[in-house]
C-alpha positions in Angstrom: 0.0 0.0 0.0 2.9 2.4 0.4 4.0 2.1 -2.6 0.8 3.4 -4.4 1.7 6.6 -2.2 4.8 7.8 -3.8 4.6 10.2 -6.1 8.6 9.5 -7.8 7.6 6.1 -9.0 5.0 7.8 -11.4 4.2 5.7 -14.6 4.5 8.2 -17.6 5.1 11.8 -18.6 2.1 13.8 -19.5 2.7 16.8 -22.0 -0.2 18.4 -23.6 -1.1 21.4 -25.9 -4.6 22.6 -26.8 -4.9 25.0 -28.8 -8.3 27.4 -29.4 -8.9 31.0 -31.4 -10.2 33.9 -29.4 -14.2 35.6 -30.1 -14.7 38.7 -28.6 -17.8 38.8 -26.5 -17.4 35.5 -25.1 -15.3 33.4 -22.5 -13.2 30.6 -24.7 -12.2 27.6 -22.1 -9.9 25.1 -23.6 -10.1 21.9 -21.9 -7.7 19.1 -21.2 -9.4 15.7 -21.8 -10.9 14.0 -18.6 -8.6 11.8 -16.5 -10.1 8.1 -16.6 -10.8 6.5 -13.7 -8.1 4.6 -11.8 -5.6 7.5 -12.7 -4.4 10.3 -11.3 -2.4 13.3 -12.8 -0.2 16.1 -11.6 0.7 19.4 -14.0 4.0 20.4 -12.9 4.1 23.2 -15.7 1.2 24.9 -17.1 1.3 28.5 -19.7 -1.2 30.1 -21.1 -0.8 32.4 -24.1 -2.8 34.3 -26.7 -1.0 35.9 -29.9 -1.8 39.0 -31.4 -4.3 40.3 -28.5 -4.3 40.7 -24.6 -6.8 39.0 -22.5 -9.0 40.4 -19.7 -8.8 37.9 -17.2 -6.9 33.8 -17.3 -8.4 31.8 -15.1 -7.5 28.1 -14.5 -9.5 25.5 -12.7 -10.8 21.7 -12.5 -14.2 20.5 -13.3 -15.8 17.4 -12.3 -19.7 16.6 -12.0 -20.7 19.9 -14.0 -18.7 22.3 -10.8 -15.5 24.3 -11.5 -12.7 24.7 -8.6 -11.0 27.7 -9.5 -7.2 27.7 -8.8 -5.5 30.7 -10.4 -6.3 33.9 -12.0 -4.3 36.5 -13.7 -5.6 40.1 -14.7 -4.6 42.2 -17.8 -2.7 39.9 -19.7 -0.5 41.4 -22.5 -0.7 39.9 -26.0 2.3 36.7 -26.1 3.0 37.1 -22.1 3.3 33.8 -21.6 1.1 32.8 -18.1 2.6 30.3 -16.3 0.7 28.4 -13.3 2.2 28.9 -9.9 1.9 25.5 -8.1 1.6 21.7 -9.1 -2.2 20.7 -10.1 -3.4 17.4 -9.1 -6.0 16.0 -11.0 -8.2 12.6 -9.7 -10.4 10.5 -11.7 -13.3 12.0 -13.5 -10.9 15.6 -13.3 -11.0 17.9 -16.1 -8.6 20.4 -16.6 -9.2 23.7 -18.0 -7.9 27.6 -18.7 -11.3 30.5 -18.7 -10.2 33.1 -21.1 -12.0 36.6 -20.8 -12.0 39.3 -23.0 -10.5 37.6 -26.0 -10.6 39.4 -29.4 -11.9 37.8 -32.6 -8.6 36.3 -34.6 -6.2 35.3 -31.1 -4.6 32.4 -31.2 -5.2 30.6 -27.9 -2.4 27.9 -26.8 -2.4 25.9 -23.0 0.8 23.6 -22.5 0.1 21.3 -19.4 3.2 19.3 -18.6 3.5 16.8 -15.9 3.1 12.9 -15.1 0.6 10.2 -14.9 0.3 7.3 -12.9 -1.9 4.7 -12.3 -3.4 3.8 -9.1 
């Protein structure tokens, strides 16, 4: 049983990029896919940029059973200022992993790089 409690002996690296275009008016989320059961994750890294235009507000945050958990949020963002998360993320089964994007303008390009590991329970 004390094995299945170390986080070194982690079965896989987890690196992911989703990318999604801005629309002015409305919140974009782009959304990691959800962790199957009997897994758990952990995002060492995650960034957040949008080319060409700034963003309002960058929130990030975990979903499961239709609630969001908010976790970070950053205000003003220039256009290419790369956001980066400021702690490790752990997901659990049924986890989705997401980035809220408010204010974006029609014609951004929208990138999230989630970087971490994977390992089965």
């Amino acid at each position: 049983m004390a094995d299945l409690l170390n986080i070194n002996e982690f079965h896989r690296l987890y690196r992911s990029n989703i990318f999604g275009d801005g629309l002015t008016t409305s919140t974009v989320y782009l959304y990691l896919p959800r962790l199957r059961a009997g897994r758990i994750r952990v995002l060492t890294h995650v960034t957040v940029e949008s080319t060409l235009h700034g963003v309002d507000t960058i929130r990030l945050g975990i979903e499961n059973g239709g609630v969001r958990y908010y976790l970070d949020e950053l205000k003003t963002v220039a256009a290419a200022e790369l956001c980066v998360s400021r702690s490790d993320i752990l997901l659990g089964e049924g986890d989705r992993f997401f980035a809220e994007l408010q204010g974006t303008t029609t014609g951004a390009k929208l990138t999230m790089t989630c970087v971490g590991w994977t390992r089965d329970l």
